[in-house]
Structures are given as structure tokens and as C-alpha cells.
Backbone as a ProteinNet text record, in pm:
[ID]
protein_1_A
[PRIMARY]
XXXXXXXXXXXXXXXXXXXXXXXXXXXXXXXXXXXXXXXXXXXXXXXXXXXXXXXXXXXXXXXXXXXXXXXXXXXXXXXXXXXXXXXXXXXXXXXXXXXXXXXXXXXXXXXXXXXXXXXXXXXXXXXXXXXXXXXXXXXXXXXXXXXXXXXXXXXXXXXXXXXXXXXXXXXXXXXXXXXXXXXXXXXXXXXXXXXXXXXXXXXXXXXXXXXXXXXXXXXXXXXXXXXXXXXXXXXXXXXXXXXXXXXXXXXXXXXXXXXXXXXX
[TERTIARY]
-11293.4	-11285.5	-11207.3	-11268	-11182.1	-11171.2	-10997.7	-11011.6	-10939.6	-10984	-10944.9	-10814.7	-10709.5	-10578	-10552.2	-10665.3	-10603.8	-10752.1	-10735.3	-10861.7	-10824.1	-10875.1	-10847.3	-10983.6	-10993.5	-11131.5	-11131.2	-11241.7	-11182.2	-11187.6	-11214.4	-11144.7	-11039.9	-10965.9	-10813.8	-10883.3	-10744.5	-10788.6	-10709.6	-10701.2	-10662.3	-10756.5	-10751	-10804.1	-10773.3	-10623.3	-10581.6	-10656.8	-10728.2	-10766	-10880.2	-10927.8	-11013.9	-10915.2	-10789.1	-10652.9	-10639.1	-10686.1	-10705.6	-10759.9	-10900.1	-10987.3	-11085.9	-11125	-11263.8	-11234.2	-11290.2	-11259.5	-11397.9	-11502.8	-11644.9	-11605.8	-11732.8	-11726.4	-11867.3	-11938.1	-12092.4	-12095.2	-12053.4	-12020.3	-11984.1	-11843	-11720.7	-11765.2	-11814.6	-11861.2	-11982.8	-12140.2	-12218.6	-12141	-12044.5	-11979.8	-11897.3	-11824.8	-11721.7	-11857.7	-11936.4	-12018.8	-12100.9	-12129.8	-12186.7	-12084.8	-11945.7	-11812.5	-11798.5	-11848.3	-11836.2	-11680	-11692.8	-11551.3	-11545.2	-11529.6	-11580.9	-11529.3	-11358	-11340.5	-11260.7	-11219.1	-11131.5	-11013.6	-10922.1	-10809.2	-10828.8	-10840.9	-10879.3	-10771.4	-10686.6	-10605.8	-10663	-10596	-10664.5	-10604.3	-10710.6	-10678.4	-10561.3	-10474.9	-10343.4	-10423.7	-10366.2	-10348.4	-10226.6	-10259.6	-10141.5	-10118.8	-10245.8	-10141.3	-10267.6	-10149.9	-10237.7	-10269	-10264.2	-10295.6	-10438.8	-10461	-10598.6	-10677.3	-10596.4	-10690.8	-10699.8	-10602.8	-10573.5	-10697.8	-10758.9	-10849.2	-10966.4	-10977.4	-11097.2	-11130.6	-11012.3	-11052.3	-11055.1	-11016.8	-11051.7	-11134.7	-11216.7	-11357.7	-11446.8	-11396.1	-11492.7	-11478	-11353.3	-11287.4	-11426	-11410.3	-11464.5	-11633.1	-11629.2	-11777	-11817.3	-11717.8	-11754.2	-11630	-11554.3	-11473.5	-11430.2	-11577.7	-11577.7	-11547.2	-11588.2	-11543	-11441.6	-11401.8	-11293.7	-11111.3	-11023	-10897	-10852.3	-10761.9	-10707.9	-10550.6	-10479.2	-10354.2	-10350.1	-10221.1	-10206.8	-10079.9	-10170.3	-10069	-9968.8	-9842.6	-9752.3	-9697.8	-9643.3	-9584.3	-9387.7	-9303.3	-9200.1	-9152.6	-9145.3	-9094.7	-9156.9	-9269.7	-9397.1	-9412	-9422.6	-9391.8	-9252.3	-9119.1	-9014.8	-8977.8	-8953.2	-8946.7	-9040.7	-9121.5	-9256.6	-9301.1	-9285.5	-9344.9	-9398.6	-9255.8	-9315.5	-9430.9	-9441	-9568.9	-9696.3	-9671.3	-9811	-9893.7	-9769.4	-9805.1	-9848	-9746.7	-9792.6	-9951.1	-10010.4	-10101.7	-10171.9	-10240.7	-10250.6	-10277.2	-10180.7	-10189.4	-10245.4	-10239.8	-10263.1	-10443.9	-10482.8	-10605.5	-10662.1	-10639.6	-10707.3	-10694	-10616.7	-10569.7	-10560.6	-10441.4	-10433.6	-10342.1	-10330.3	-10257.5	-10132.3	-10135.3	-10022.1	-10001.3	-9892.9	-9821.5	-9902.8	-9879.5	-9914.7	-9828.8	-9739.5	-9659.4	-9689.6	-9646.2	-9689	-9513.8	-9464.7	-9323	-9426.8	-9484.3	-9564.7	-9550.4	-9534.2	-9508	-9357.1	-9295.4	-9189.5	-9090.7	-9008.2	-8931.4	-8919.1	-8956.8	-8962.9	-8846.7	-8813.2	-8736.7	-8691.2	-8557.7	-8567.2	-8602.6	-8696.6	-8766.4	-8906.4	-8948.3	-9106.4	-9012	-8942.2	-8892.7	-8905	-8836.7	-8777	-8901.4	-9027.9	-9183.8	-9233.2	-9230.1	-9310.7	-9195.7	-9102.8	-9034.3	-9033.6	-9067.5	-9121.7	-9217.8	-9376.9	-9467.7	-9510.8	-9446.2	-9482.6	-9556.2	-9557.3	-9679.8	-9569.3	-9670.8	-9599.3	-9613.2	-9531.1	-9569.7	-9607.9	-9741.3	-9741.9	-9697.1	-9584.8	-9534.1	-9547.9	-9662	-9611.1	-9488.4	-9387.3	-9281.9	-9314	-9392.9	-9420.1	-9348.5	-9315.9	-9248.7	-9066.9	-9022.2	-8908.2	-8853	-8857.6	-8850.9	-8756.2	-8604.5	-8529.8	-8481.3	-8532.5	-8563.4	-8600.8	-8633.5	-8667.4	-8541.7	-8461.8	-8323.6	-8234.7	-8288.4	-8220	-8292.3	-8422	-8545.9	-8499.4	-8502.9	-8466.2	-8344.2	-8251.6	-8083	-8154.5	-8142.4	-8159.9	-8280.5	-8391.5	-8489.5	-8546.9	-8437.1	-8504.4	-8676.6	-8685.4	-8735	-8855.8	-8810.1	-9012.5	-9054.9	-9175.1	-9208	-9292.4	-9283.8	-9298.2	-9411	-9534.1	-9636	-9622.8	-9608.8	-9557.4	-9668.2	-9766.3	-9900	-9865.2	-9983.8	-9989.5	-9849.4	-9813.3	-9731.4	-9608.6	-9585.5	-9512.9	-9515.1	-9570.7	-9626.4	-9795.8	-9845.4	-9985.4	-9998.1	-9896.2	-9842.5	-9837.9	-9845.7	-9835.5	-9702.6	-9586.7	-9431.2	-9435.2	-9411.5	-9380	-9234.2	-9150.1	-9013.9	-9024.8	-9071.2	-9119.3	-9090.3	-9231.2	-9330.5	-9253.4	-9163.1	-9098.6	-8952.5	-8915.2	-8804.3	-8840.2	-8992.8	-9031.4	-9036	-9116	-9111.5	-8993.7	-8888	-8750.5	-8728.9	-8751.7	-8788.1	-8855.3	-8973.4	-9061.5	-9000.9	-8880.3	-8833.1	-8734.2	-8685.1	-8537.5	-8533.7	-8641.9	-8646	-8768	-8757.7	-8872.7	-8992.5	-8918.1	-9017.9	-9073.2	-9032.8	-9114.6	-9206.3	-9354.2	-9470.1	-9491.6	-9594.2	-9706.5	-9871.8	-9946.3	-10045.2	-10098.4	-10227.5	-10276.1	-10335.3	-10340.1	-10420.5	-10375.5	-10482.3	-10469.5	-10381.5	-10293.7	-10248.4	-10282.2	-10252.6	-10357.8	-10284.8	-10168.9	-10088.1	-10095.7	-10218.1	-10234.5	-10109.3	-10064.1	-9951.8	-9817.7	-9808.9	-9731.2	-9789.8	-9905	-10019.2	-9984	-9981.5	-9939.6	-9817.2	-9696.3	-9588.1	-9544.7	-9557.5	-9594.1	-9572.5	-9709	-9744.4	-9685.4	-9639.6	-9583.3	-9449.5	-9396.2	-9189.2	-9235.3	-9287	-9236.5	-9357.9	-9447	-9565.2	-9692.3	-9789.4	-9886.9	-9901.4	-9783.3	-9761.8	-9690.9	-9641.7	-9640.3	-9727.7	-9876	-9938.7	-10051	-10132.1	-10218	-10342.9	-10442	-10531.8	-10538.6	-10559	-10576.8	-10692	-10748.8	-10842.7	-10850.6	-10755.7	-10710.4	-10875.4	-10974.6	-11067.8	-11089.4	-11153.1	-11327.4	-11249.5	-11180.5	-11197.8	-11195.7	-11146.7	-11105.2	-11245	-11311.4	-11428.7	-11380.8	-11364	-11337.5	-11350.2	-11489	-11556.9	-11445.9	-11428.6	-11351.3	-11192.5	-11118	-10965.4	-10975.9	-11116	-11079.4	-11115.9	-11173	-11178.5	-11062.6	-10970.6	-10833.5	-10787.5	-10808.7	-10739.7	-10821.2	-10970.2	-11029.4	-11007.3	-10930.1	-10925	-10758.1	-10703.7	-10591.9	-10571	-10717.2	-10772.2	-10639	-10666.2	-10539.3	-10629.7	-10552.6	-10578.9	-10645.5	-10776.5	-10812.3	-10754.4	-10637.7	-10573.4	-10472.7	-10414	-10373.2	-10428.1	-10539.6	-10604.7	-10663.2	-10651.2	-10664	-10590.7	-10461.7	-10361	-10376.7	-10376.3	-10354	-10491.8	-10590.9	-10729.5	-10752.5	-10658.5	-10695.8	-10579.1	-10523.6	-10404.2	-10313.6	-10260.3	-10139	-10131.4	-10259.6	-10258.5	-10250.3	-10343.3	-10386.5	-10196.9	-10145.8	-10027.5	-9912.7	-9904.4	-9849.6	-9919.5	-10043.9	-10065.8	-10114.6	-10064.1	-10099	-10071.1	-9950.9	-9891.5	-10024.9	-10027.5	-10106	-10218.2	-10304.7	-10448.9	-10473.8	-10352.8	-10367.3	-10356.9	-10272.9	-10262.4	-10371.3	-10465.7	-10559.1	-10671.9	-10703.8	-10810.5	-10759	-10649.2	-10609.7	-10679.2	-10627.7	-10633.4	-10846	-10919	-11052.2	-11126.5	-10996.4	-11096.3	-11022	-10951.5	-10892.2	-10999.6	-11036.7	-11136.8	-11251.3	-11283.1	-11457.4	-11424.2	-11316.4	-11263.9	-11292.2	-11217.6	-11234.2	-11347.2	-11439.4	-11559.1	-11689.6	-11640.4	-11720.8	-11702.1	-11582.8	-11504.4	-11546.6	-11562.9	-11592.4	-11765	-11802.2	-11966.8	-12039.2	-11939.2	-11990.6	-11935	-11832.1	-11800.2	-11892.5	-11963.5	-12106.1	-12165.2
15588.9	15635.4	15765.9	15845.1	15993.4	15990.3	16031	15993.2	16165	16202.1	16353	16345.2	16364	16268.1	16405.8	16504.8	16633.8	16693.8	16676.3	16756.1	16706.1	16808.6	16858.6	16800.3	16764.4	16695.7	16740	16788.5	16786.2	16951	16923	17047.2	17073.9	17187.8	17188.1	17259.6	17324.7	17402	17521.4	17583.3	17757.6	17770.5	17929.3	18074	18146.8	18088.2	18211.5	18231.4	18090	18089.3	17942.2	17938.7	17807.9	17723	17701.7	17617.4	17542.6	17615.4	17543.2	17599.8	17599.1	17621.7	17489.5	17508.3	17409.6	17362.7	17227.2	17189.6	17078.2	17171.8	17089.7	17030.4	16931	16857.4	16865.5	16883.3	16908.7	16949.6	17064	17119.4	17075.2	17011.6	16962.4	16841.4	16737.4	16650.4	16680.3	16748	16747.8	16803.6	16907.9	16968.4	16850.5	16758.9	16637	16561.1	16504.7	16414.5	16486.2	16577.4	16701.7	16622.4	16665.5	16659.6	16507.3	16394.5	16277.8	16210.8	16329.8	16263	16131.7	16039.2	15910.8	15879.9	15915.7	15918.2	16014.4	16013.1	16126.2	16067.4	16155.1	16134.1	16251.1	16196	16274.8	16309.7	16421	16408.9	16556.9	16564.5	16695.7	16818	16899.9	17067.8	17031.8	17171.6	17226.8	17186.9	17162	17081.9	17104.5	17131.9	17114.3	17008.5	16888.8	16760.3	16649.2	16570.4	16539.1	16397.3	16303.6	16203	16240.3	16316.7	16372.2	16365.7	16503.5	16538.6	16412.6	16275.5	16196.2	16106.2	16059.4	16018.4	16105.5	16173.4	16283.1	16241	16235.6	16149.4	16044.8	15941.9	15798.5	15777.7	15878.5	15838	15863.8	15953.8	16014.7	15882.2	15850.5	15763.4	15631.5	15591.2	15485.6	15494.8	15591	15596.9	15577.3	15585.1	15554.5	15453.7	15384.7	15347	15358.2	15276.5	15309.6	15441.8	15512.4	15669	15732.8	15722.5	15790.3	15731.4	15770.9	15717.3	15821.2	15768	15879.8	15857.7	15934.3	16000.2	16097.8	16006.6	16049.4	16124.9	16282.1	16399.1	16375.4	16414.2	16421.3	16572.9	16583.9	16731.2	16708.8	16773.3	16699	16750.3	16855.4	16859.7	16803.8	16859.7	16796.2	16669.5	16587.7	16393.7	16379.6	16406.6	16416.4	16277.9	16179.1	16049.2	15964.3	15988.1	15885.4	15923.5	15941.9	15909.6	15815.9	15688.7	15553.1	15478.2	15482.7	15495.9	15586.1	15690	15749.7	15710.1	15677.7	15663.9	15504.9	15416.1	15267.1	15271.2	15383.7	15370.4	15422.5	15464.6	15488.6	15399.1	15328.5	15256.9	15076.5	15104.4	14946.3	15000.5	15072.8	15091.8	15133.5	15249	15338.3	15254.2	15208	15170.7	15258.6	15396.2	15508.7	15439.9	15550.3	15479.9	15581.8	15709.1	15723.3	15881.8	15935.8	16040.3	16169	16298.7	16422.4	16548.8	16604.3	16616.1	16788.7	16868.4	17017.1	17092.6	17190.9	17287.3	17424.7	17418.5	17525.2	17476.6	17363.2	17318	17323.5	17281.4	17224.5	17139.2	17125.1	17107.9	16943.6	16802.2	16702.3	16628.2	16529.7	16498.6	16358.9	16275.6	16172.2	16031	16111.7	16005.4	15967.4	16081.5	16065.7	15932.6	15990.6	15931.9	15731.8	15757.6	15625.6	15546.4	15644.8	15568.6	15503.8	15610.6	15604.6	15461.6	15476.8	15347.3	15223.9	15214.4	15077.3	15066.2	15154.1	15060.6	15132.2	15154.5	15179.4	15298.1	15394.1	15458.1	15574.3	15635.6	15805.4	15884.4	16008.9	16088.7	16234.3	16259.3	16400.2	16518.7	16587.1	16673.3	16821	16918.3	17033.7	17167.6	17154.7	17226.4	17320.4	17425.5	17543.7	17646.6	17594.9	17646.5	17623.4	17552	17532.9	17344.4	17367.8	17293.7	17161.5	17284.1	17221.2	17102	17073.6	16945.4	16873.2	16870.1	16714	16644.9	16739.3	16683.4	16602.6	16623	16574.3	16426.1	16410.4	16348.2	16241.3	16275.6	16160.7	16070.8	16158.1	16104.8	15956.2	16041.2	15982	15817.6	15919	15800.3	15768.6	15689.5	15642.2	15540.6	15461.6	15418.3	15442.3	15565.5	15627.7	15738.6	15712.1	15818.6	15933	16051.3	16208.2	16278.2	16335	16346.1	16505.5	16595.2	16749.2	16842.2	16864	16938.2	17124.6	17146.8	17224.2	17262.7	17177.6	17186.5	17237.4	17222.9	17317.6	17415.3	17486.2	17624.6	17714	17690.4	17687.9	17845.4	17935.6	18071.8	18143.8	18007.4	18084.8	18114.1	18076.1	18094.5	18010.3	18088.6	18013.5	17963.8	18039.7	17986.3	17813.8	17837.3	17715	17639	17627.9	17548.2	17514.2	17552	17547.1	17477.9	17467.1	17398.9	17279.4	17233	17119.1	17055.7	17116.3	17026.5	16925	17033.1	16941.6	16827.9	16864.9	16758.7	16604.3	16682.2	16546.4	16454.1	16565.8	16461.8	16331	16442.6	16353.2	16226.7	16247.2	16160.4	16118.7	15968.3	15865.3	15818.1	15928.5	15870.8	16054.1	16136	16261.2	16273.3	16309.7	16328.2	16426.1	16481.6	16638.2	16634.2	16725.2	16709.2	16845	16867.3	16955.6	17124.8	17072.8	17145.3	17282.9	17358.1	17511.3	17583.1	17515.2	17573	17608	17759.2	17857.7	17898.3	17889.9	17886.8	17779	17779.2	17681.1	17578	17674.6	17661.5	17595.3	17601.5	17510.8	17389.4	17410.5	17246.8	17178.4	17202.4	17171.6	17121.1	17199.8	17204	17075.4	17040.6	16934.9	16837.9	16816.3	16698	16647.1	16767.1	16725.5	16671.3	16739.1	16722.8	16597.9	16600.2	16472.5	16335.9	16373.6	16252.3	16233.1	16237.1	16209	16099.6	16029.2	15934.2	15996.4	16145	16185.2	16317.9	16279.4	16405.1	16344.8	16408.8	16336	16453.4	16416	16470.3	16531	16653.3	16682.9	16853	16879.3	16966.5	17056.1	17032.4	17126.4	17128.9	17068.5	17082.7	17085.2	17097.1	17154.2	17333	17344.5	17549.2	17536.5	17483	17505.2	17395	17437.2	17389.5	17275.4	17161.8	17027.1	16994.5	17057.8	17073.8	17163.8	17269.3	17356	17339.9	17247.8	17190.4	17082.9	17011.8	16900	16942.5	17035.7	17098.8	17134.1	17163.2	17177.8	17069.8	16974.2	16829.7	16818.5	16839.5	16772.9	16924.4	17029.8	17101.1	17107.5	17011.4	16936	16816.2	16789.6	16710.4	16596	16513.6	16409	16313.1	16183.4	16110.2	15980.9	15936	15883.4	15853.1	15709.7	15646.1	15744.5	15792	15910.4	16010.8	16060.7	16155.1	16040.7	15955.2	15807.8	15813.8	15841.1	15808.8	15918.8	16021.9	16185.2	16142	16103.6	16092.6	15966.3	15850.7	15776	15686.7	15634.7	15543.9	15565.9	15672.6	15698.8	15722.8	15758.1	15730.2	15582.3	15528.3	15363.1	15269.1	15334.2	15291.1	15302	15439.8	15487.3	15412	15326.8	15328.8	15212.2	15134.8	14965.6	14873.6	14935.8	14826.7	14852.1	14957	15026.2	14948	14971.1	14916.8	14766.2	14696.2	14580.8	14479.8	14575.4	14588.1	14565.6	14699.3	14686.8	14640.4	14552	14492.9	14325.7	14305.9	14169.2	14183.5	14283	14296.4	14281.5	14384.8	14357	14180.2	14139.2	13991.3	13945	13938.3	13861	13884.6	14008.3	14017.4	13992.5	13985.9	13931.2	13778.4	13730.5	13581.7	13552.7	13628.6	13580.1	13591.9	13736.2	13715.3	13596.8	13546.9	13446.1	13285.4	13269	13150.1	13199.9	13323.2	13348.3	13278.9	13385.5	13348.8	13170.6	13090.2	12970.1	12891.4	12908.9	12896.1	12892.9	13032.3	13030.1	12991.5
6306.6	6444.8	6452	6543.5	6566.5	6695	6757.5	6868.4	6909.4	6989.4	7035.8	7183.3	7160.6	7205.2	7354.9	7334.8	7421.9	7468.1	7599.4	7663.7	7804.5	7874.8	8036.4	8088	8220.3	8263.6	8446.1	8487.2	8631.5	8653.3	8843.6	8882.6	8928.2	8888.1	8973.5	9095.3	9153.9	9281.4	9267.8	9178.4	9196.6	9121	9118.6	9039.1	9001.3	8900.9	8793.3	8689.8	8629.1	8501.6	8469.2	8391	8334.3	8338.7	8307	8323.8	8457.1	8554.3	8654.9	8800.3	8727.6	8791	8795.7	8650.6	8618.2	8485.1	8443	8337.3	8294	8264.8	8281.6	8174.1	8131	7988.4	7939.3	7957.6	7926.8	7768.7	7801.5	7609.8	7563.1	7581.8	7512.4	7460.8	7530.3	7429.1	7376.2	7363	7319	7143	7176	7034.7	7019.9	7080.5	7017.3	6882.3	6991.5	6949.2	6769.9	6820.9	6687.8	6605.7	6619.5	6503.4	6479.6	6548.8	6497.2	6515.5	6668.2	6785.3	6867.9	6835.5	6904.2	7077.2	7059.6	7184.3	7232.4	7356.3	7422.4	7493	7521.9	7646.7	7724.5	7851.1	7917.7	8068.2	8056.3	8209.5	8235.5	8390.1	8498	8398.4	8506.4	8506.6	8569.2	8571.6	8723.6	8829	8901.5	9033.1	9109.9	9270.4	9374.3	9384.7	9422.4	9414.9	9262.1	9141.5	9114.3	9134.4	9255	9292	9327.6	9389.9	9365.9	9234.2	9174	9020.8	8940.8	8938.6	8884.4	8906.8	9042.8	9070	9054.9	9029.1	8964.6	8832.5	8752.8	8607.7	8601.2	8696.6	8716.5	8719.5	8756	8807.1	8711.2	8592.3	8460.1	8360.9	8357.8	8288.5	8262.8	8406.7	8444.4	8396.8	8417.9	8362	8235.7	8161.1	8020.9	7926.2	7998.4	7932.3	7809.9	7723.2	7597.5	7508.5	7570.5	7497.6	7568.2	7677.3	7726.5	7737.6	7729.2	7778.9	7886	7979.7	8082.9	8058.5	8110.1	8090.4	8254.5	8325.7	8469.2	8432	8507.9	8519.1	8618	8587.5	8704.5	8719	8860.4	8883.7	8876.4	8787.6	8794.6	8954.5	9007.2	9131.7	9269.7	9279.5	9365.6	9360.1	9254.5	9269.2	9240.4	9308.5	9245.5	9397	9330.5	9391.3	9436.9	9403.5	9381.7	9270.1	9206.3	9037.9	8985.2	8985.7	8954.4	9009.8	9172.1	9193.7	9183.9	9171.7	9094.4	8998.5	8861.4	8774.3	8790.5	8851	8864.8	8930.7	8971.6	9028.7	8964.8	8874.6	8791.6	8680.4	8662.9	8545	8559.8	8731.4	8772	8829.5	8838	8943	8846.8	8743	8653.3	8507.7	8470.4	8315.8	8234.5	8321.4	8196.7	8128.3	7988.6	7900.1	7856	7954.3	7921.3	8030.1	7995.4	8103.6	8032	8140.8	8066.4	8172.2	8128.7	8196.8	8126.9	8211	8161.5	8262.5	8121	8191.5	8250.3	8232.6	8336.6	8498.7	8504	8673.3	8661.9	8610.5	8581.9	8501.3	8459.5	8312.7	8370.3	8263.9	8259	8337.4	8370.7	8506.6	8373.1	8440.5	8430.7	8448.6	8618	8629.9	8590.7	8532.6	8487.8	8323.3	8236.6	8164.3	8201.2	8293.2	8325.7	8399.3	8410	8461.8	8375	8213.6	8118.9	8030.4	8054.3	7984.7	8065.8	8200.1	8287.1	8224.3	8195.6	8205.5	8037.2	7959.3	7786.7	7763.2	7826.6	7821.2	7749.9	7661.8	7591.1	7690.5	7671.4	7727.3	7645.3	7721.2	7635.2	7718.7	7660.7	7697.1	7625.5	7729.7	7658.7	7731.4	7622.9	7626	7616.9	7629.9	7602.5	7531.7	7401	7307	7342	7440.5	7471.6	7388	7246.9	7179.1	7206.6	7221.7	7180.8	7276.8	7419.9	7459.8	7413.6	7355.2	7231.5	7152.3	7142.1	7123.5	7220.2	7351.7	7450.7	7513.4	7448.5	7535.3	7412.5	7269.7	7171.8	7161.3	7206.8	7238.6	7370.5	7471	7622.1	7642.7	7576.1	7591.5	7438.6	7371.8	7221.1	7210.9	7316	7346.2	7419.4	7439.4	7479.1	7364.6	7375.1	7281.7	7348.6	7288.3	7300.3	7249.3	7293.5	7195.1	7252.6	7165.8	7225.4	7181.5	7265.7	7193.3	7154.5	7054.7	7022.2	6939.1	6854.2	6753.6	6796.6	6945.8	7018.6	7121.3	7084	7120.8	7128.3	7231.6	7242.9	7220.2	7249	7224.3	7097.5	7009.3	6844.8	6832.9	6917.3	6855.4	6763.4	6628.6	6496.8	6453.3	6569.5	6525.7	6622.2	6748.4	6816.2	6695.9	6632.1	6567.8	6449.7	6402.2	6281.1	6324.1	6461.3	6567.1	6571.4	6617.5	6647.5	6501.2	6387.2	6300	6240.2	6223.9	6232	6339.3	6445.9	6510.1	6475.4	6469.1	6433.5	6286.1	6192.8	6081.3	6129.1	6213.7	6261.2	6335.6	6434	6537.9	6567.7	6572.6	6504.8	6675	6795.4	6875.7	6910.3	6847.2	6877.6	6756	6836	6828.6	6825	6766.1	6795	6800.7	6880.2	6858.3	6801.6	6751.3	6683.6	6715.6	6863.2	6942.4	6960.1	6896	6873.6	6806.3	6697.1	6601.6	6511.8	6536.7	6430.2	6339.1	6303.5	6131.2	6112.4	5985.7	5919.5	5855	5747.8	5650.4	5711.9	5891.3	5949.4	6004.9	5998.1	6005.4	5901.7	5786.4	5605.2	5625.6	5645.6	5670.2	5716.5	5878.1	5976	5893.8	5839.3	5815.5	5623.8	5560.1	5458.3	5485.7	5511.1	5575.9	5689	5769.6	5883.4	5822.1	5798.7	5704.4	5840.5	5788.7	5840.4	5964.8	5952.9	6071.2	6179.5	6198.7	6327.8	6400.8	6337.2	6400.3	6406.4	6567	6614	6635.5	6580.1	6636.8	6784.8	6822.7	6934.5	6926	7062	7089.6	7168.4	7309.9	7403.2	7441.3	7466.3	7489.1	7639.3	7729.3	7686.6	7637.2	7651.9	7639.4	7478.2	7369	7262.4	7152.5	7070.5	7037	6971.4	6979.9	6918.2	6787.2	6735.1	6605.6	6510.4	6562.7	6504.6	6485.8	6559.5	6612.1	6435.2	6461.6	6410.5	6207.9	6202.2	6054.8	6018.5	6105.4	6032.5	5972.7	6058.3	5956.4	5843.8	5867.2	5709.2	5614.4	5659.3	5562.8	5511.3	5564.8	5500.7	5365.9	5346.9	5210.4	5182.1	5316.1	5328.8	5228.8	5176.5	5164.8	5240.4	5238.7	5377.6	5440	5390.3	5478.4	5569.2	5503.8	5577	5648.3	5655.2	5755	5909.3	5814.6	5943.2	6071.9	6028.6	6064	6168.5	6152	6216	6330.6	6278.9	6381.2	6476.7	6451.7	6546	6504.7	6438.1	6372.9	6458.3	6492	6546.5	6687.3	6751.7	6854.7	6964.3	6859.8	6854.6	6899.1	6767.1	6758.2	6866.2	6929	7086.4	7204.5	7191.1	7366.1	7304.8	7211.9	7208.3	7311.5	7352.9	7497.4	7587.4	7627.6	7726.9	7730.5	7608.6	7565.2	7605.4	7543.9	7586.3	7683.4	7790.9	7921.5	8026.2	7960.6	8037.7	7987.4	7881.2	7806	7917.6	7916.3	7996	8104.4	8170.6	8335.5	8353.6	8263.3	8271.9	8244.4	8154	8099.2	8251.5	8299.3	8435.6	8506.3	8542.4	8654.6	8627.2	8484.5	8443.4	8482.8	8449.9	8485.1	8637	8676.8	8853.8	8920.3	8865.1	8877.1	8857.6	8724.4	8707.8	8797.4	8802.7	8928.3	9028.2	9096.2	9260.2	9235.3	9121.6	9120	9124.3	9053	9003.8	9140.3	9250.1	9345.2	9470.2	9433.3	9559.1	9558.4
[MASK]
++++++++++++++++++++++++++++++++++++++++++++++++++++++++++++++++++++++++++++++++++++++++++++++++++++++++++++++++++++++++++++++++++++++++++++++++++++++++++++++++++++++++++++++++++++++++++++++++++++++++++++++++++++++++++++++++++++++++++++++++++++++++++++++++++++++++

């Protein structure tokens, strides 16, 4: 299984950029599927509010269960005291499986923290090369874990990227994902010094070609079990609570369904 842990779905509502404007999928999976991408995570473009955009991917989600996972965006200032319900909503209506939190809105809160440690869910956080929060996020919340895309820095800061990796040795709940890191030799790096068990496949998709994200790993010539790990193992492993959460909650309602039915 290859599971693609990073892709945008949805329309936002500005017009600075494809970031959040539009975030078709048409391409994105016809090229996933090409690459022998089985599934996706899928949270919004930018968004003013994303209880909206959130239900925008609920609704993609739903359509395919099987191939898709969702991940409810939060705004840290804009949901700044309703969080827990966002995300509880979210996670009780939608069955995402985890947070996606972006410092382009705003720098991570303690209460998105303290959402994602009520109901198990990771959070993926991109720091936009502002690393060294991860030192503060590992102290504070040992107990949640951190999936920090683009190796850091979607920017190509290599000192970033070379900040986070220390990171990912030290501290056993920070994460990285793959997405659009174009020095290779710190892809290598990554995954030699911290081990193949903290890097996750990712695509930054639909804008970033999936096919092409995901040749970097097989041009890492891991050992299967280990390239396993990077493509679907380790994700599997972060949103197990999650998964099983909502695998219950569906057999309940095929359950109650069948008692209402045999009832009439």
C-alpha cells in the first residue's frame, strides 16, 4: 500500500494563488493512480473560515472512503476557542483522522494541541521553515505527535531542513513528511540519522506531480521493509487510534441500521 499523507482538496476563497484558490483533483489522482498511489489525505485549500472548507472535504472524503482520509484544517486565531469543537466535529461527523494546521495563518496554539491530544489525532504542522518549535511542541505535548511537511521548509531553507532533522533524532513524537524536498542528499540524510520510521510519504498534491514526489523514495533503494515504512507503515501507525475509531462508529451504524430494518 502507498498512502500519499499530503494533498490539498477543495476550493478556498481568495486569489492570491492555486494555495487558495482551487485545489481540483482530476489530475492528481489520474497521475496518483498511474504511480500506484493507493490512497490519499486529503484537507482544504486556505480558507477564511474552515468549518466550511472542512465540510468541502467531507464531502470528497465520503465519496470514496476507501481511497481517501481527511485531516480537519484549523485557523489558530480565527477558531481560537472553539477548536475542540471543530475538530470534535470533524472527527465525530467526518471520521478525520487527524489536524492540519498551517503558520501561514498563524503560529500553532495550545489549544489545537490539547484538541489533537483529547481525541489522538497527529497533527500536521507546517512550520514554514520556523523549526525550532518543535522543541517546544516535544517538551509540552510528549504525547501528541507532529508530522512537519516538507522536511521543514517548502522554501528549500536547507539550514531549516538540517534543524528539523535533529529534530526528528531527538524526539520520538516529531515527524516529517516528504513533500517537495528538492535536496535530495537531505532526503538521504533524514532518513539515515533519524531511520526510516520517521518519514512519511507525502505529495503536496494536486499542484506537485505525485508520480514524481514519490520516485524520490524509490530512488532511496530502501530496503522493502523499510521503504514500507516511509509509504504507508508510519502513517498507519500515527492515526491507528483514529482509524479505529471510526471503523467502530461505521460497524455501529451498519448495526443500528440493520435492528431499525429487521424492526419494520
Amino acid at each position: 500500500m502507498i498512502i500519499d499523507c499530503h494533498c490539498h482538496a477543495g476550493k478556498g476563497d481568495g486569489l492570491t494563488g492555486p494555495w487558495d484558490t482551487r485545489a481540483p483533483l482530476q489530475d492528481y489522482l489520474r497521475r496518483a493512480s498511474a504511480a500506484g498511489i493507493n490512497r490519499t489525505v486529503l484537507f482544504a485549500a486556505f480558507h477564511s473560515n474552515y468549518a466550511v472548507a472542512n465540510k468541502e472535504v467531507a464531502r470528497i472524503v465520503s465519496s470514496d472512503p476507501g481511497r481517501f482520509f481527511g485531516f480537519a484544517f484549523v485557523h489558530p486565531e480565527r477558531d481560537r476557542g472553539r477548536v475542540y469543537e471543530q475538530v470534535e466535529s470533524t472527527v465525530e461527523r467526518y471520521g478525520f483522522a487527524g489536524i492540519k494546521v498551517h503558520r501561514h495563518d498563524g503560529v500553532i496554539s495550545r489549544e489545537i494541541c490539547a484538541a489533537a491530544r483529547a481525541f489522538a489525532l497527529p497533527v500536521l504542522y507546517d512550520v514554514g521553515g520556523e523549526v525550532s518549535v518543535c522543541e517546544l511542541l516535544a517538551q509540552e505535548y510528549p504525547d501528541v505527535n507532529f508530522i512537519i511537511p516538507h522536511l521543514g521548509s517548502f522554501a528549500d531553507d536547507w539550514r531549516a531542513q538540517l534543524a528539523l532533522i535533529d529534530h526528528l533524532v531527538r524526539h520520538p513524537n516529531i515527524y516529517a513528511d516528504t513533500a517537495g524536498v528538492r535536496r535530495f542528499d537531505l532526503l538521504e540524510q533524514a532518513v539515515k540519522r533519524a531511520g526510516p520510521g520517521k518519514i512519511l510519504f507525502g505529495s503536496d498534491g494536486p499542484w506537485l506531480h505525485p508520480g514524481v514526489e514519490l520516485s524520490k523514495i524509490r530512488a532511496l533503494r530502501l530496503p522493502p521493509a523499510q521503504e514500507s515504512l516511509i509509504l504507508s507503515g508510519n502513517f498507519l501507525k500515527l492515526t491507528r487510534t483514529s482509524r479505529r475509531r471510526t471503523a467502530n462508529r461505521r460497524k455501529l451504524s451498519v448495526g443500528t441500521h440493520l435492528i431499525n430494518s429487521y424492526c419494520t
